[in-house]
SEFIZA-3560 file (N, C-alpha, C; in Angstrom, 3 decimals):
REM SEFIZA-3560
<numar><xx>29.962</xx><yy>-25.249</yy><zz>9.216</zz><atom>N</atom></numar>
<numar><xx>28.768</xx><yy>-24.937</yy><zz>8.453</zz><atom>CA</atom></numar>
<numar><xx>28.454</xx><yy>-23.455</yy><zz>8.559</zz><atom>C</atom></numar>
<numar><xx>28.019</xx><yy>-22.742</yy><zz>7.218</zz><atom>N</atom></numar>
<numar><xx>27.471</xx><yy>-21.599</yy><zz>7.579</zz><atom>CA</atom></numar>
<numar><xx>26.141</xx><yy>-21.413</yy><zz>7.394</zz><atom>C</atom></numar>
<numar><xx>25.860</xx><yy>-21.168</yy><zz>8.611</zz><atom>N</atom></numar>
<numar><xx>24.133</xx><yy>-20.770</yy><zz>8.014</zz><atom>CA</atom></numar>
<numar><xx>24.131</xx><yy>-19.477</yy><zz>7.970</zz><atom>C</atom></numar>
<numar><xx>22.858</xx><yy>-19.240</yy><zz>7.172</zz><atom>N</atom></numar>
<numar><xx>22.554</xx><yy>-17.238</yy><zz>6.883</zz><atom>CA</atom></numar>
<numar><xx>21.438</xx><yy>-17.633</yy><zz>7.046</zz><atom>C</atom></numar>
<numar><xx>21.438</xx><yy>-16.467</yy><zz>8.463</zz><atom>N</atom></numar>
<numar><xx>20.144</xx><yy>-15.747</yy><zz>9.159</zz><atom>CA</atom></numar>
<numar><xx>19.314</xx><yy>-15.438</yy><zz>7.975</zz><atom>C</atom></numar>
<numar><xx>18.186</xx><yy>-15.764</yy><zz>8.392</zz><atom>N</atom></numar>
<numar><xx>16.431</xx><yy>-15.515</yy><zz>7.828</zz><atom>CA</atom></numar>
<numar><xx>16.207</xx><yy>-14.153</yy><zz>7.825</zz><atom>C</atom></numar>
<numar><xx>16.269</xx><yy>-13.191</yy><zz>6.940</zz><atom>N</atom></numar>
<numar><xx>15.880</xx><yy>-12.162</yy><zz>7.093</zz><atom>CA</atom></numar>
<numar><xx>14.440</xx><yy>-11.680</yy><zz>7.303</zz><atom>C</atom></numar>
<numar><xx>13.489</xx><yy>-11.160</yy><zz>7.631</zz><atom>N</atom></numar>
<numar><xx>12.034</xx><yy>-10.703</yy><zz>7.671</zz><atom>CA</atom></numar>
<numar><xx>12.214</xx><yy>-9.825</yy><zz>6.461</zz><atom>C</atom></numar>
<numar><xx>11.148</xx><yy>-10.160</yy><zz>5.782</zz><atom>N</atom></numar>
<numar><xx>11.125</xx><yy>-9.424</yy><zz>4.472</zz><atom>CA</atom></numar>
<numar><xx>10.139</xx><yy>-8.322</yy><zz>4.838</zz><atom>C</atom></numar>
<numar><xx>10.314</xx><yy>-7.024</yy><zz>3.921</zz><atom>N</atom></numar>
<numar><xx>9.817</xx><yy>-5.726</yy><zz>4.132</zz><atom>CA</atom></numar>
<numar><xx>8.896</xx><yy>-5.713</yy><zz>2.766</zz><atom>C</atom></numar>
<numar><xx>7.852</xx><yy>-5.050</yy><zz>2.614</zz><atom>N</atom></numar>
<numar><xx>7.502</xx><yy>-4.563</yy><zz>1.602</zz><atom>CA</atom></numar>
<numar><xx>7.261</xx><yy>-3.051</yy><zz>1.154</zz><atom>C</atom></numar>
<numar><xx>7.265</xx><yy>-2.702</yy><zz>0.092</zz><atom>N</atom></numar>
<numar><xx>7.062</xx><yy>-1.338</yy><zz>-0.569</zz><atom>CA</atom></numar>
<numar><xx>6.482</xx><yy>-1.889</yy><zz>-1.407</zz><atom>C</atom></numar>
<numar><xx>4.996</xx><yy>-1.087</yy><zz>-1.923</zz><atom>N</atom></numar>
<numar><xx>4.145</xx><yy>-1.123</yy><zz>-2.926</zz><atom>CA</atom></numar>
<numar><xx>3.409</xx><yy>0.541</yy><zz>-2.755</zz><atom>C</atom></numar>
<numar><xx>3.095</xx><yy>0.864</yy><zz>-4.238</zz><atom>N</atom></numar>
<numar><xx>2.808</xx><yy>2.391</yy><zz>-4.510</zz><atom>CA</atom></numar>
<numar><xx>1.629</xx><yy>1.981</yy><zz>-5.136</zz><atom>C</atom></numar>
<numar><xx>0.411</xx><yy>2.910</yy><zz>-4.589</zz><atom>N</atom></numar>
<numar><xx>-0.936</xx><yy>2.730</yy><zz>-5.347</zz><atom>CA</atom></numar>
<numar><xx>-1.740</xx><yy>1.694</yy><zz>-5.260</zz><atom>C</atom></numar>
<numar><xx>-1.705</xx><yy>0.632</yy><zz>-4.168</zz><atom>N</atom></numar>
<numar><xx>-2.673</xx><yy>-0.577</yy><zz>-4.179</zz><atom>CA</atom></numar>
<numar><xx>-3.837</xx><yy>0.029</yy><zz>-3.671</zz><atom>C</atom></numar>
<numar><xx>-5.248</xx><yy>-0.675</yy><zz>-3.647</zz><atom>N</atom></numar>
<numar><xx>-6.478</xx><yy>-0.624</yy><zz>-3.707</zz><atom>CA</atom></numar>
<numar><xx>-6.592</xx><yy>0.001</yy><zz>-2.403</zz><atom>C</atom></numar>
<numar><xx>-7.388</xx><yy>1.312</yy><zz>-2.460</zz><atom>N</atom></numar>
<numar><xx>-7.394</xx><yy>2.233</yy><zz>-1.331</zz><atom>CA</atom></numar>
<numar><xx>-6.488</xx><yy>2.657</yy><zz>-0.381</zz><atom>C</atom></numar>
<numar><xx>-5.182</xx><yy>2.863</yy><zz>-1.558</zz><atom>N</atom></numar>
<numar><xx>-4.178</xx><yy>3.637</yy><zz>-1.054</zz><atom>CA</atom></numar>
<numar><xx>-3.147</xx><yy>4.198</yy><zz>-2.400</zz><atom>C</atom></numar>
<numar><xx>-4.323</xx><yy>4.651</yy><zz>-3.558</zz><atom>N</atom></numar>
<numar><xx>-3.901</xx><yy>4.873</yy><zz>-4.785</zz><atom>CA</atom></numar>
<numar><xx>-2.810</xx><yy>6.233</yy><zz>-4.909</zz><atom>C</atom></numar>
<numar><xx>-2.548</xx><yy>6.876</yy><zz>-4.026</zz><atom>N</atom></numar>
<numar><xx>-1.621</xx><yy>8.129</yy><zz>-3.990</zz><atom>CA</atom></numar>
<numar><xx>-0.799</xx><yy>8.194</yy><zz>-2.569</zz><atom>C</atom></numar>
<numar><xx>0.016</xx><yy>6.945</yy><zz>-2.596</zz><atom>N</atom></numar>
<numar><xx>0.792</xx><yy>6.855</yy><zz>-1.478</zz><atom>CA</atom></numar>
<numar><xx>1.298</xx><yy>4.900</yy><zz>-1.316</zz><atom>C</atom></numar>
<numar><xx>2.578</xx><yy>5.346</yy><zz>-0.699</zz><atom>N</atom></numar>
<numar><xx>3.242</xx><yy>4.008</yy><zz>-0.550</zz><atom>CA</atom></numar>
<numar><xx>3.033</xx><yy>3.298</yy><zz>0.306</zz><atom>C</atom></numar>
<numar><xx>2.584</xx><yy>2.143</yy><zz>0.378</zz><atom>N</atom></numar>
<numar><xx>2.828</xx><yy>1.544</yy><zz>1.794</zz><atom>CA</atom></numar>
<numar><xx>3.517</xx><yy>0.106</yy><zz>2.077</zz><atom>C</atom></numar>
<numar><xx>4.227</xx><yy>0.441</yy><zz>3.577</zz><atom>N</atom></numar>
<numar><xx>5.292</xx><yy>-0.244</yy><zz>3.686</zz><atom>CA</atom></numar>
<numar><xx>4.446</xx><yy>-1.141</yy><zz>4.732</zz><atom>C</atom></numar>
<numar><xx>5.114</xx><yy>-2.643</yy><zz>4.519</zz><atom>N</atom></numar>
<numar><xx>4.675</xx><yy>-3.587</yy><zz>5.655</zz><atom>CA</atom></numar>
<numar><xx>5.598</xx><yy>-4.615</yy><zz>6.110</zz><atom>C</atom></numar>
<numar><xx>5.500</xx><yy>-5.052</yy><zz>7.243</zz><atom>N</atom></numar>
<numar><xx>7.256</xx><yy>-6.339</yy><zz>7.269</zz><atom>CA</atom></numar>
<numar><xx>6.180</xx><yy>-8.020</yy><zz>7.107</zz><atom>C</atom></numar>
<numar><xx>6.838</xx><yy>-8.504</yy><zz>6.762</zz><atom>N</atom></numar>
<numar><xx>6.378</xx><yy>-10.097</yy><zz>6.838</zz><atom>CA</atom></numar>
<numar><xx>6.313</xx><yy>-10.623</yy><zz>8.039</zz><atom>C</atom></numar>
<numar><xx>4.976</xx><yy>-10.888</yy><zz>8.459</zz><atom>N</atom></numar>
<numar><xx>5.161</xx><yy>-12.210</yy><zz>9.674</zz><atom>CA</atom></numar>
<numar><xx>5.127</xx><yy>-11.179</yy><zz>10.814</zz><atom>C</atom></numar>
<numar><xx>5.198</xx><yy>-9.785</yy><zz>10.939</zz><atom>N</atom></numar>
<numar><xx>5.571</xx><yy>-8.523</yy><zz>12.292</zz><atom>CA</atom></numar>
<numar><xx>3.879</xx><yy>-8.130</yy><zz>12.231</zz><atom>C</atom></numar>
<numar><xx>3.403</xx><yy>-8.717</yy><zz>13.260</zz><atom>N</atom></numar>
<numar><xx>2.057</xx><yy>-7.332</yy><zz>14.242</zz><atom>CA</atom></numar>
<numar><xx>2.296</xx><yy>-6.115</yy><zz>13.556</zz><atom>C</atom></numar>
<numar><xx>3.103</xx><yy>-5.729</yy><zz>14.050</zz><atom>N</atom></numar>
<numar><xx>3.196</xx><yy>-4.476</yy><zz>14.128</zz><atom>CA</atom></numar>
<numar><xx>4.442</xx><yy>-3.523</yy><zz>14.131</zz><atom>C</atom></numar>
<numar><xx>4.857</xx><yy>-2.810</yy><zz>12.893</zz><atom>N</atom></numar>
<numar><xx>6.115</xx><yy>-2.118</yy><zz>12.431</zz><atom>CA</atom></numar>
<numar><xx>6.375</xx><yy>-1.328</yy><zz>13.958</zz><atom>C</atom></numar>
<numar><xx>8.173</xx><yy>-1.975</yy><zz>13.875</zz><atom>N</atom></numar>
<numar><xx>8.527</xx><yy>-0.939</yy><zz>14.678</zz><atom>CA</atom></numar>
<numar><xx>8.694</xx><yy>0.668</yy><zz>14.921</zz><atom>C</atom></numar>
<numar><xx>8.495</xx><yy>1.379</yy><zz>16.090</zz><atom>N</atom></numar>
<numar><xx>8.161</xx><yy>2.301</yy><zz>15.848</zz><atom>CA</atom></numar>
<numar><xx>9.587</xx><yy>3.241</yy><zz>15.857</zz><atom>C</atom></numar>
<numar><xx>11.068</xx><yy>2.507</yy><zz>16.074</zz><atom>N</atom></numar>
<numar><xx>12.280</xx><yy>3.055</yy><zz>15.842</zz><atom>CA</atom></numar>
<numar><xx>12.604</xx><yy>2.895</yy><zz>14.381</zz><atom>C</atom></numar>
<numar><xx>11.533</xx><yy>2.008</yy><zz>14.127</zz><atom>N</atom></numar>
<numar><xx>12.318</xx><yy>1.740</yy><zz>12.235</zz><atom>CA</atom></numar>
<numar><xx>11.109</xx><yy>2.867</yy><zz>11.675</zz><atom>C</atom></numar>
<numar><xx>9.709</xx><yy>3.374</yy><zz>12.108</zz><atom>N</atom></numar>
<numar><xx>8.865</xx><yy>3.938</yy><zz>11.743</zz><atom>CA</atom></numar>
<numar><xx>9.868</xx><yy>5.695</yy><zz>11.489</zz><atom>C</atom></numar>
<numar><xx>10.646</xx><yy>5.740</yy><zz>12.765</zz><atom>N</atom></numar>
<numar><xx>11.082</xx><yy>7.234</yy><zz>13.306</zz><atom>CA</atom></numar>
<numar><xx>12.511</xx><yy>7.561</yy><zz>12.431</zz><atom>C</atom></numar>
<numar><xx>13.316</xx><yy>6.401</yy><zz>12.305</zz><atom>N</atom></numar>
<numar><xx>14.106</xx><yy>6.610</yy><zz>11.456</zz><atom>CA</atom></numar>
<numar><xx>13.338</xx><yy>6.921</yy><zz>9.495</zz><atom>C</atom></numar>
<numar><xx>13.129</xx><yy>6.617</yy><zz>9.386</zz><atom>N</atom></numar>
<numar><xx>12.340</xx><yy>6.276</yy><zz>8.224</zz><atom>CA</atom></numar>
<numar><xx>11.729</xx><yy>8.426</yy><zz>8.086</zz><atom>C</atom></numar>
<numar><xx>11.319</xx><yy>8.160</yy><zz>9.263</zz><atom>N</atom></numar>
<numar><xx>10.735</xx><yy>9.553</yy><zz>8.649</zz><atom>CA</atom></numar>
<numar><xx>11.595</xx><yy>10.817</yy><zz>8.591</zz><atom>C</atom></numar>
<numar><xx>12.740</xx><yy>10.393</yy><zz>9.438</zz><atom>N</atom></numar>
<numar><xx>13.947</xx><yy>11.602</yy><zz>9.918</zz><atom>CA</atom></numar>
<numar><xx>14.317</xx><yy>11.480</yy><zz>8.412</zz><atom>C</atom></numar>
<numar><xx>14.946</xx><yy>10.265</yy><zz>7.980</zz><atom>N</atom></numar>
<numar><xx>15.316</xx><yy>10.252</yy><zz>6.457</zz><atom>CA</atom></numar>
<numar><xx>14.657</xx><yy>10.899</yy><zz>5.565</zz><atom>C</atom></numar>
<numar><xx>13.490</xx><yy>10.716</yy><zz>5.397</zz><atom>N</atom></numar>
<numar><xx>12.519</xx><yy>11.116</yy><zz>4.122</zz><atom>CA</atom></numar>
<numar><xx>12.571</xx><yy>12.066</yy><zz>4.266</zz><atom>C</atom></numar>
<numar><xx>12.569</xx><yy>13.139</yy><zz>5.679</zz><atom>N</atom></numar>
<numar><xx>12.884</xx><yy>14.496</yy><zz>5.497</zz><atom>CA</atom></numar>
<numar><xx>11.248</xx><yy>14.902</yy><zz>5.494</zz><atom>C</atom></numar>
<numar><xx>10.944</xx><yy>16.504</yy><zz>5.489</zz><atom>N</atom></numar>
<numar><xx>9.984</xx><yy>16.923</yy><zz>5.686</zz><atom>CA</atom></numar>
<numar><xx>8.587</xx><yy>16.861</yy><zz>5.244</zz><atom>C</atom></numar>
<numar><xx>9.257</xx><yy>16.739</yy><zz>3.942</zz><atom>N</atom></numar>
<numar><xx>8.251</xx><yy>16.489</yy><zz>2.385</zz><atom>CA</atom></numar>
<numar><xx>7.161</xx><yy>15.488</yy><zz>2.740</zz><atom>C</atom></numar>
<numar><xx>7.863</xx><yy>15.124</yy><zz>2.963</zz><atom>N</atom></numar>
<numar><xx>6.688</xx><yy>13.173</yy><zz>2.928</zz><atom>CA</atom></numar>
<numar><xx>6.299</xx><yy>13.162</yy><zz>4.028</zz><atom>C</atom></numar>
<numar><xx>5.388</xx><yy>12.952</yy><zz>3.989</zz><atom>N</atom></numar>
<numar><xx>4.182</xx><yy>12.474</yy><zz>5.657</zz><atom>CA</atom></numar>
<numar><xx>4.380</xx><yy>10.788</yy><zz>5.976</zz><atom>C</atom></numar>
<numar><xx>4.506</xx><yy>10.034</yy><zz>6.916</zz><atom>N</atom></numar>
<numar><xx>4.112</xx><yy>8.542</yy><zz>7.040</zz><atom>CA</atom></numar>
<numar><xx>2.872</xx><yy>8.826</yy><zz>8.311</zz><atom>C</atom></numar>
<numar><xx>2.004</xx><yy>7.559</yy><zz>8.301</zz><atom>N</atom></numar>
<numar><xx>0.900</xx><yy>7.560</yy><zz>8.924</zz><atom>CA</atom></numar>
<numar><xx>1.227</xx><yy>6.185</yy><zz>9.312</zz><atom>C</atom></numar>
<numar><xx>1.266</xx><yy>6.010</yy><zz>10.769</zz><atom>N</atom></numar>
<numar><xx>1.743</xx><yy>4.543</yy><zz>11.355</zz><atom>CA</atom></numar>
<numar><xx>0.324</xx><yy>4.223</yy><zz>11.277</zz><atom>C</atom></numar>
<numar><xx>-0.091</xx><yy>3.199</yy><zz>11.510</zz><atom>N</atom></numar>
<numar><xx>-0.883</xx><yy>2.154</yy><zz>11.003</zz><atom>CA</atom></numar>
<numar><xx>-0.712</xx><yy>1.152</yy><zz>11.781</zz><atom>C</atom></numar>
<numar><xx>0.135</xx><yy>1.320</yy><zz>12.807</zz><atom>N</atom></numar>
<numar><xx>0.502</xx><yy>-0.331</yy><zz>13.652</zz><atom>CA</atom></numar>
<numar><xx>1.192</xx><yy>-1.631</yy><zz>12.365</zz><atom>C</atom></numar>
<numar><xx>0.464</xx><yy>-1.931</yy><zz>12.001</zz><atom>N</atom></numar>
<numar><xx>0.944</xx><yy>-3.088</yy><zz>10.895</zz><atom>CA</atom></numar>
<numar><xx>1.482</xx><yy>-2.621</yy><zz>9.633</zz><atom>C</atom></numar>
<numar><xx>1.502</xx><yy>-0.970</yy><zz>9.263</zz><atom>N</atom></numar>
<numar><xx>1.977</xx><yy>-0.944</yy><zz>7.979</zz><atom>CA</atom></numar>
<numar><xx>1.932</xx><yy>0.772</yy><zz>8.535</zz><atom>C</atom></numar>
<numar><xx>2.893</xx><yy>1.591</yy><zz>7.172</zz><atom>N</atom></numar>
<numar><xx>2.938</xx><yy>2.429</yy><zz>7.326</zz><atom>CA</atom></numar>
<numar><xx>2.812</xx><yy>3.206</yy><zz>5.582</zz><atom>C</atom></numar>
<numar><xx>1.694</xx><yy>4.286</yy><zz>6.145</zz><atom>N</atom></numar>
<numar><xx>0.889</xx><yy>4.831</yy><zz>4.813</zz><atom>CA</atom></numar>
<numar><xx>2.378</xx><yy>5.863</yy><zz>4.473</zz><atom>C</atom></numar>
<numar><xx>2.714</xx><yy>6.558</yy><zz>3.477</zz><atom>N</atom></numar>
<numar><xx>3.762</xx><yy>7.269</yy><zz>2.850</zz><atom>CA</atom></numar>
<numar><xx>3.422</xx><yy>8.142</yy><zz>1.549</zz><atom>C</atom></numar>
<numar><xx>3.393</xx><yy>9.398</yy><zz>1.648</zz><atom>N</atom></numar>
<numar><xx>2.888</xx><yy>10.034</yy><zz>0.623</zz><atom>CA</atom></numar>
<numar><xx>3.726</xx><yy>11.352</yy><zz>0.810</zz><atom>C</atom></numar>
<numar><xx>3.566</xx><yy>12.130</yy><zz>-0.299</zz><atom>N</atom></numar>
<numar><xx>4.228</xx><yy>13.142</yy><zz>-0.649</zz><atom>CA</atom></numar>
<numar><xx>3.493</xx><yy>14.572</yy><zz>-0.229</zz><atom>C</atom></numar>
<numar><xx>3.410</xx><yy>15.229</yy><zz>0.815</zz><atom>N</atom></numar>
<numar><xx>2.834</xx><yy>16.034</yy><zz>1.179</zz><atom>CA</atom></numar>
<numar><xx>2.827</xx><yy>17.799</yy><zz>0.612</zz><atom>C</atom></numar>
<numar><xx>3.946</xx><yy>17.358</yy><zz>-0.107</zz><atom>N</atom></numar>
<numar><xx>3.543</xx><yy>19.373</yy><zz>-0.852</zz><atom>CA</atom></numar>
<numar><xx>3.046</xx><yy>18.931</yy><zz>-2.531</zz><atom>C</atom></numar>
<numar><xx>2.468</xx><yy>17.905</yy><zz>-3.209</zz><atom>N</atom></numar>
<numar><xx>2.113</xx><yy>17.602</yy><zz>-4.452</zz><atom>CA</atom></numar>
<numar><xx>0.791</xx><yy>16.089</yy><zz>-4.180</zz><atom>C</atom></numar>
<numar><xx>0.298</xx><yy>16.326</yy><zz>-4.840</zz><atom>N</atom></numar>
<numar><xx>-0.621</xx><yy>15.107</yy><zz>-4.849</zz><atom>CA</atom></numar>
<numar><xx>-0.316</xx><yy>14.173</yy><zz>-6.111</zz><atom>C</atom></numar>
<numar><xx>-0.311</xx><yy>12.907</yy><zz>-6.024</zz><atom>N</atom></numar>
<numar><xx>-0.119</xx><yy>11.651</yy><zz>-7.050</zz><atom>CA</atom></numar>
<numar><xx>1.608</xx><yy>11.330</yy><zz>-7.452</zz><atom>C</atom></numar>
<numar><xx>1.792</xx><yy>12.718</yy><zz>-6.400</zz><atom>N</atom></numar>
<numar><xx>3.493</xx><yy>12.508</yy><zz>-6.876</zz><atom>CA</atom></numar>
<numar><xx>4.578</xx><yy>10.960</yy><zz>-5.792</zz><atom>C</atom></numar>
<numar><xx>5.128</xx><yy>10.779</yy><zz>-6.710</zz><atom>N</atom></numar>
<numar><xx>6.032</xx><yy>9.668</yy><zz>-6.387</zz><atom>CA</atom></numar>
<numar><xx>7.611</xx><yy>9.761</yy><zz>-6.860</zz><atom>C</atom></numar>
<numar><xx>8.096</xx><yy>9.429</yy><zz>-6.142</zz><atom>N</atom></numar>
<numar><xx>9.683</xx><yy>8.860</yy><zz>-6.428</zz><atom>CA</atom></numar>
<numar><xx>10.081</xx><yy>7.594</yy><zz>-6.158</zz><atom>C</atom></numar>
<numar><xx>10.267</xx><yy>6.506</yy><zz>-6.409</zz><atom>N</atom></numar>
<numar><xx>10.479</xx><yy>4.831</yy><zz>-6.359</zz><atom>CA</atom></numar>
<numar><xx>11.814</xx><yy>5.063</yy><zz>-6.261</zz><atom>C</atom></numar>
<numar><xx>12.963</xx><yy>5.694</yy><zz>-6.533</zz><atom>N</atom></numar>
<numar><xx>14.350</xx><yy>5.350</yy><zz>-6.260</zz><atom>CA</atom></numar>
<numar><xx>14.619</xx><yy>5.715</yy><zz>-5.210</zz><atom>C</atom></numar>
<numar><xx>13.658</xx><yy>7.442</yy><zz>-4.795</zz><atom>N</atom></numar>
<numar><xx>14.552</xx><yy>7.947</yy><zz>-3.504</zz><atom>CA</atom></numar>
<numar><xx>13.616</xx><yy>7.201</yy><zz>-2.856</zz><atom>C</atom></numar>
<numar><xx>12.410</xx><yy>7.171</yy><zz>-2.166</zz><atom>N</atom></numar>
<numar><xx>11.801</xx><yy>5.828</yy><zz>-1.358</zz><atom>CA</atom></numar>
<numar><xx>12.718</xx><yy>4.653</yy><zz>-1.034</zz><atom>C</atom></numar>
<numar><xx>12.849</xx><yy>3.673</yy><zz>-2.510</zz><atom>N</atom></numar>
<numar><xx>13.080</xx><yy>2.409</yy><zz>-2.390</zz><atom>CA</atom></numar>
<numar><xx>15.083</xx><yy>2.598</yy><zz>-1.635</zz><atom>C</atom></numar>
<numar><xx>15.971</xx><yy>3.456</yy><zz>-2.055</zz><atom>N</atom></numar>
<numar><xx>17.196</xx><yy>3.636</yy><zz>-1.458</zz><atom>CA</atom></numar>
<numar><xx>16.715</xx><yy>4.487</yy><zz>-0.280</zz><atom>C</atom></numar>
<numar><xx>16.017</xx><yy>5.457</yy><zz>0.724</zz><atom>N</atom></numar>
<numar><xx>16.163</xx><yy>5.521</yy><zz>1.128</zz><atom>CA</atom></numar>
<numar><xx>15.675</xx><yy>4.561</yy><zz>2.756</zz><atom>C</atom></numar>
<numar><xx>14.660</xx><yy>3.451</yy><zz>2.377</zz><atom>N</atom></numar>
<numar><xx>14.422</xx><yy>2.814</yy><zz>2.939</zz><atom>CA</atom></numar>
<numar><xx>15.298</xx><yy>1.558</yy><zz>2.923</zz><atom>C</atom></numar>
<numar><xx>16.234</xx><yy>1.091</yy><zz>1.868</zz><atom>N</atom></numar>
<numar><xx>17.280</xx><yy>0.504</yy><zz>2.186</zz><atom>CA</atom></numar>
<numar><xx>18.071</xx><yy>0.728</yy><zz>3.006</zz><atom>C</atom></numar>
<numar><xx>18.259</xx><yy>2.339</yy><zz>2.961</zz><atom>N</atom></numar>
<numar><xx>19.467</xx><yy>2.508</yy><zz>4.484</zz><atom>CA</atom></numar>
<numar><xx>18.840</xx><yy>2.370</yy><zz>5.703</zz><atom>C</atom></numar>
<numar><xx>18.010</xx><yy>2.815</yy><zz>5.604</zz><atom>N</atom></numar>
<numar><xx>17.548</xx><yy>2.346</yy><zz>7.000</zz><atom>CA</atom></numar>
<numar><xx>16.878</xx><yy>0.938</yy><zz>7.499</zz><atom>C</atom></numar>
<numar><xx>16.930</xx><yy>-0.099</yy><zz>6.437</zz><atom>N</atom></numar>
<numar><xx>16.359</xx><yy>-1.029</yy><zz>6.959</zz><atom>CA</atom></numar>
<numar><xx>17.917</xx><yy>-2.105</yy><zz>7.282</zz><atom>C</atom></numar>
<numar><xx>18.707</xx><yy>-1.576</yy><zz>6.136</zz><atom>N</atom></numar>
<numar><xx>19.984</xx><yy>-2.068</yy><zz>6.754</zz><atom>CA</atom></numar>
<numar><xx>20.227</xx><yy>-3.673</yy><zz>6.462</zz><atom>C</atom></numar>
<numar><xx>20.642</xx><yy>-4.367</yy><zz>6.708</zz><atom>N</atom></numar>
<numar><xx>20.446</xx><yy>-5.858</yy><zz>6.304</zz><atom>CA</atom></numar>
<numar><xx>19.935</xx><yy>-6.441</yy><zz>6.970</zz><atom>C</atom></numar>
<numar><xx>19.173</xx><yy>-6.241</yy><zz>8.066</zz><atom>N</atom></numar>
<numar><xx>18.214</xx><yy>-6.817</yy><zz>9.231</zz><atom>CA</atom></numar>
<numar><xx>17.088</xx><yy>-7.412</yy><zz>8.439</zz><atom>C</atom></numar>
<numar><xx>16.822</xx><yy>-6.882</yy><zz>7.116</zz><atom>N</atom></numar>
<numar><xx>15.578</xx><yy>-6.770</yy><zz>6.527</zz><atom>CA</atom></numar>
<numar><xx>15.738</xx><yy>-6.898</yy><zz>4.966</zz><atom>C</atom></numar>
<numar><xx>15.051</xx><yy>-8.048</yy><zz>4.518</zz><atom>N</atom></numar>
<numar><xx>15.157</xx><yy>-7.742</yy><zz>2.948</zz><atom>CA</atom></numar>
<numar><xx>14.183</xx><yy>-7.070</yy><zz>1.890</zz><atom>C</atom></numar>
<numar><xx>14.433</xx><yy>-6.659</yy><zz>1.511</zz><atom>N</atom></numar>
<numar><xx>13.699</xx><yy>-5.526</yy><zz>0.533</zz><atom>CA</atom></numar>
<numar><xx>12.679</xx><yy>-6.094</yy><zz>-0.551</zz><atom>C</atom></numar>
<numar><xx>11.228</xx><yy>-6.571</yy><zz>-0.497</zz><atom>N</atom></numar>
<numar><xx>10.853</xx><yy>-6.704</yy><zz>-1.599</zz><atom>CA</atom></numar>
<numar><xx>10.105</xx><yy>-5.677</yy><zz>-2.049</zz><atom>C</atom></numar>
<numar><xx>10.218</xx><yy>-5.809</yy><zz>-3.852</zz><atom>N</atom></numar>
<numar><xx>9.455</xx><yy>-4.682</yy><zz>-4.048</zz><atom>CA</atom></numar>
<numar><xx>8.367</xx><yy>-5.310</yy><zz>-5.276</zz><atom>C</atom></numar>
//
């Protein structure tokens, strides 16, 4: 028999209700985002983007432009780092 492991699902959403200029990421069913998946995450995104841990979610915004967004480089670059441990909803 093969079974396939349960992944914990991740979320990305841009602009929900009092967090209209910035992304935020949350895992399903997790207290509280890890803070090695928080650190990778930000080494990736590189300088530009600020994250604000939050314990349970993490705020994500674009720090040299305001209202600005990118959904591909976000959504791929948080694929690599979430890796298949984690499934991606968006």
């Amino acid at each position: 028999m093969n079974f396939e492991q349960i992944k914990t699902r991740a979320f990305i959403e841009y602009g929900i209700a009092g967090h209209e200029d910035e992304y935020v990421f949350s895992l399903d069913g997790v207290q509280q985002v890890p803070h090695d998946l928080a650190h990778k995450l930000e080494v990736r995104l590189g300088k530009n983007w600020h994250i604000s841990y939050r314990s349970t979610r993490l705020e994500i915004y674009y720090a040299e432009k305001e209202n600005y967004r990118d959904d591909e480089f976000i959504i791929t670059t948080l694929q690599q780092v979430l890796g298949d441990e984690y499934e991606l909803v968006r």
